[in-house]
C-alpha positions as CSV (number, residue, x, y, z in Angstrom):
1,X,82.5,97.1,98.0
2,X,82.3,93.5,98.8
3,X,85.2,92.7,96.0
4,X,87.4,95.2,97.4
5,X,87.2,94.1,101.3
6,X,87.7,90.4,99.6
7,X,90.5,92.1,98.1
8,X,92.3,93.7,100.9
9,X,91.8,90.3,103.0
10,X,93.9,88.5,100.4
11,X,96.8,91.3,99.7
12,X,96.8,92.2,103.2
13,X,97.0,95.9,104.8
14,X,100.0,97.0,104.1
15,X,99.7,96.6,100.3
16,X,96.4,98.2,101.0
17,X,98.0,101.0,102.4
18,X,100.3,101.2,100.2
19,X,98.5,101.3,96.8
20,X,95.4,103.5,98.8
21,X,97.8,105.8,99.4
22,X,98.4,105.9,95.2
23,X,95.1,105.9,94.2
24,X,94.0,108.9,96.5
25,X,97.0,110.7,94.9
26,X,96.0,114.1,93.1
27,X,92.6,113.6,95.1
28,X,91.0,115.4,97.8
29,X,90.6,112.1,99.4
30,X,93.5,111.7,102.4
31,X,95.1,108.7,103.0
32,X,93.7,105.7,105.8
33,X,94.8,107.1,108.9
34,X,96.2,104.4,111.7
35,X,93.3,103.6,113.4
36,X,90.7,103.5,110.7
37,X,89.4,100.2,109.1
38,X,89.9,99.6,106.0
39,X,86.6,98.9,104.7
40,X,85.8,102.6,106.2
41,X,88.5,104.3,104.6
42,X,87.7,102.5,100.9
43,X,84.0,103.7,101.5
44,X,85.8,107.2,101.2
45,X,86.6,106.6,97.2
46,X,85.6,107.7,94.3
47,X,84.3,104.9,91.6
48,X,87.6,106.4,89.7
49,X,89.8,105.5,93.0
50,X,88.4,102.6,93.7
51,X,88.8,101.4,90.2
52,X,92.4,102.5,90.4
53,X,93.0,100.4,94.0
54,X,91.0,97.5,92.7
55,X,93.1,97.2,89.4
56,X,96.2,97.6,91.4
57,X,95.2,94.9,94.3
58,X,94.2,92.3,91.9
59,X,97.6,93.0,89.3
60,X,96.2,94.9,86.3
C-alpha cells in the first residue's frame, strides 16, 4: 500500500483516476468516486487490480 500511495503522489490524481478506472474494469470494484481519497479507494483492490494500477502508474 505504501508503494502505491508513493505512486499516486508522483503521477498525480488524475492519472490515478484515470488508470483506477482501468484496472477496476470487468471488476465488481466501482470506480473512486469525487470525494473519496485515494488511498481509501486503492484499499478497495484486489492484489490482481492493484498489480494492474501499480504496473500502469510506474510504466510497465
Amino acid at each position: 500500500m505504501k508503494y502505491l500511495a508513493s505512486l499516486v503522489e508522483k503521477v498525480g490524481k488524475e492519472r490515478f483516476d484515470a488508470e483506477f478506472g482501468k484496472a477496476v474494469t470487468g471488476t465488481d470494484i466501482k470506480p473512486r468516486a469525487s470525494r473519496e481519497r485515494t488511498t481509501t479507494a486503492a484499499k478497495r483492490l484486489t492484489k490482481a487490480a492493484a498489480r494492474k494500477l501499480i504496473g500502469a502508474l510506474a510504466g510497465r
